[in-house]
Residue, then its C-alpha position, 0 to 999 in steps of 0.5 A: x489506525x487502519x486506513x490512511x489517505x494518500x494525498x496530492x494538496x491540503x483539500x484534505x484539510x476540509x474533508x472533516x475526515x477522523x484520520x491522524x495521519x496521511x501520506x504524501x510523495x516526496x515528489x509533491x512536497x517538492x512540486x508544490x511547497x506550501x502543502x506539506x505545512x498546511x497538512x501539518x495543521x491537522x495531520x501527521x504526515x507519512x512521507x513515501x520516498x519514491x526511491x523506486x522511481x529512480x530507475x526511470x530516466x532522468x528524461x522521464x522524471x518529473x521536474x519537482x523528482x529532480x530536485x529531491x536531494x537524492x535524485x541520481x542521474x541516470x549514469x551514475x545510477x549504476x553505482x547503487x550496486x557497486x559502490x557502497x561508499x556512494x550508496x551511503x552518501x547519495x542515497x541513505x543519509x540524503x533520504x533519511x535527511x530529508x525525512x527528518x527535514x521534512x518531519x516524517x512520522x516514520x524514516x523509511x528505508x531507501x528501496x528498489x522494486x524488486x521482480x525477484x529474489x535472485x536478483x542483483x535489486x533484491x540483494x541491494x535492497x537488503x544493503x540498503x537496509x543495513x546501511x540505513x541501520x547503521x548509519x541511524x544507529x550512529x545519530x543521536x536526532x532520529x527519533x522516529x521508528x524505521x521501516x523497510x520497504x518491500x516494493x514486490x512485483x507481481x513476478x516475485x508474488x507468484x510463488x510461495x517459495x518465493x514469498x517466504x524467501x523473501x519475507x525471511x531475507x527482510x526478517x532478518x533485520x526485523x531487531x533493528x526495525x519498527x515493522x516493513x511498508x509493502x508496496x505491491x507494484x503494479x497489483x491487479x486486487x481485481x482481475x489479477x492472479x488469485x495466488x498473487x493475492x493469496x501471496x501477498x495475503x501470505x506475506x503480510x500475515x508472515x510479517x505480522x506473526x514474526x511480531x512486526x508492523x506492516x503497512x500495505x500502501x497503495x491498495x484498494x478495497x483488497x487492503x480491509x483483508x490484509x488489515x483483517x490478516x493483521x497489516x495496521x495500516x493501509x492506504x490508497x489516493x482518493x479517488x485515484x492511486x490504488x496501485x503503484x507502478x515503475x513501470x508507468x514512470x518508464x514509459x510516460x505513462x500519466x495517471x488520469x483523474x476519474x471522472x466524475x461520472x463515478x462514485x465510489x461504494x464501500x459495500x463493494x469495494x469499487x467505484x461505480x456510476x453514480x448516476x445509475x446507483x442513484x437510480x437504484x435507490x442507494x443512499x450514503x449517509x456521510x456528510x459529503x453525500x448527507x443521506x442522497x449521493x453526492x453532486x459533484x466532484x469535490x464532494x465525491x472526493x470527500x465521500x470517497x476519503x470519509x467512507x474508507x475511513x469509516x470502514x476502516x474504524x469500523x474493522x478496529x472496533x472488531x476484536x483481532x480474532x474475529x476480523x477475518x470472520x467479519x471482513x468474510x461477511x462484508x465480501x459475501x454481502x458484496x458478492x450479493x449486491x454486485x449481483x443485483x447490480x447486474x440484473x439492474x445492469x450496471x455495476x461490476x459485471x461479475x462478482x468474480x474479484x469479490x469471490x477471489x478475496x473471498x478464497x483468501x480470506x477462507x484460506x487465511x481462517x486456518x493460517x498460523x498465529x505464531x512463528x512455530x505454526x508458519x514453519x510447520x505449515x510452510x514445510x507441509x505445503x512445500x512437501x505437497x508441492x513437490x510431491x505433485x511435480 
């Protein structure tokens, strides 16, 4: 596996797309019930949990995230961090039974985004972690491997320090685990901080030395590096959803549909408008756009799932020594076509998110490959670092 689609209904189901899997948010599956078994007549399905959304108000929920069974009221939410009793029966063994339920292929760990490690969340987390294990380790009928969540913001993202704090901290249960989902929150892959990029890159390439999977999910076009560092899997919505946010469900915010004015490219990693990459001549070969670019909507929407998956089989057909080598050459090519793009006036208007990756990846060429080799590193980079200040 490498990409996985991020889905709202079962259109999905006609895209003729060559995916085992798909994810889904629990919040759907209460939304519209008729979904999830039509999904499961083609696909495995990934259930998201959503259990960051439970910082939000109880006002600012959706209804169909109400009737999940470990939805917790707003006055009661407080007792996550003082009561491990009702951690335990609120929030663990109802997520992990909704799972089960619901046939999840993999149980995620009940998780809280995080903005640092000092924090009372991030203590939590870990807790929760524990709590799942050992109420797991007591069942007979889980058979699915469990994984943590690391749901990062940008704030915990900007320092190495950091990074490798946290990343050690979640290792630390990594003997009871199959590997850890990341969810960067409210991740800028395009105009956001290069060291936040360089970080997240640095994170995920520290879980996979240790030995473990890692999933990134949502992310964009930024998601073929991180598979390039050694993540399985990635996953972003079709046509939508390349970043996750509490912060959107605190303040109301909705997430608009796009309009089908724009179309996306796979050899820049963006969506751009279909009509002027029509005009430049580019063609798509994928059966939604049958060698021209597709007309409407919904065929934007097939191309938009069929050309990430292609791209991501296509990085799997490439041995683990040489991806990075081959995701450098698709970027420099990018950077190549976004230019032309320019003097044709229309596109990226700069190249500059494809030249931050770019950064990444040269980086991540010399990076460690075993356990050993990251401490050695680590340890030169933080005397480096303090020997600057």
């Amino acid at each position: 596996m490498s990409y996985i689609p991020i889905v709202k209904d079962s259109v999905v189901n006609n895209y003729d797309i060559d995916s085992e899997l798909v994810i889904v948010h629990a919040s759907h599956i209460m939304w519209r019930p008729s979904v999830l078994p039509r999904l499961k007549e083609k696909f495995k399905v990934v259930i998201d949990i959503e259990t960051n959304r439970l910082v939000t108000a109880d006002a600012k929920k959706s209804d169909s995230y109400k009737k999940l069974p470990y939805n917790i009221e707003s006055s009661d939410f407080g007792k996550i961090f003082t009561n491990s009793t009702f951690r335990l029966q609120k929030l663990v063994e109802p997520v992990v039974q909704f799972q089960i339920d619901n046939d999840s292929e993999v149980i995620m760990v009940p998780y809280l985004m995080f903005t640092e490690w000092r924090s009372r969340t991030f203590t939590v987390n870990s807790e929760l972690i524990a709590d799942t294990i050992n109420h797991i380790g007591g069942r007979n009928d889980v058979n699915k491997p469990l994984y943590a969540v690391i749901n990062i913001s940008n704030e915990a993202l900007r320092s190495m320090e950091s990074v490798s704090y946290i990343k050690d901290r979640y290792l630390e249960f990594s003997d009871d685990l199959s590997g850890y989902i990341v969810i960067p929150d409210s991740f800028a892959e395009r105009n956001g901080d290069p060291n936040n990029l360089l970080n997240l890159a640095r994170l995920v390439n520290g879980l996979k030395v240790a030995g473990k999977e890692v999933w990134v999910f949502p992310i964009g076009g930024f998601g073929q590096v991180l598979h390039a560092l050694g993540a399985k899997n990635f996953g972003s919505g079709i046509f939508s959803k390349e970043t996750s946010s509490v912060a959107m469900f605190d303040s109301d915010g909705e997430v608009y549909p796009r309009s089908d004015r724009w179309i996306y490219h796979p050899d820049i990693f963006v969506y751009v408008n279909a009509v002027a990459l029509k005009k430049s001549g580019y063609k798509c070969d994928c059966l939604a756009c049958s060698g021209d670019i597709a007309p409407n909507l919904s065929l934007k929407k097939q191309h938009d799932a069929l050309v990430r998956v292609k791209a991501g089989k296509a990085m799997n057909s490439v041995p683990e020594s040489d991806k990075l080598e081959y995701v450098k050459q698709k970027i420099q090519n990018a950077i190549t076509i976004v230019r032309d793009y320019d003097r044709q006036q229309f596109g990226p208007r700069s190249a500059y998110y494809l030249e931050k990756w770019l950064s990444v990846v040269d980086s991540a060429l010399s990076w460690p490959k075993t356990v050993e080799e990251e401490d050695d590193l680590l340890n030169e980079l933080l005397v480096e670092i303090d020997s600057e200040t």
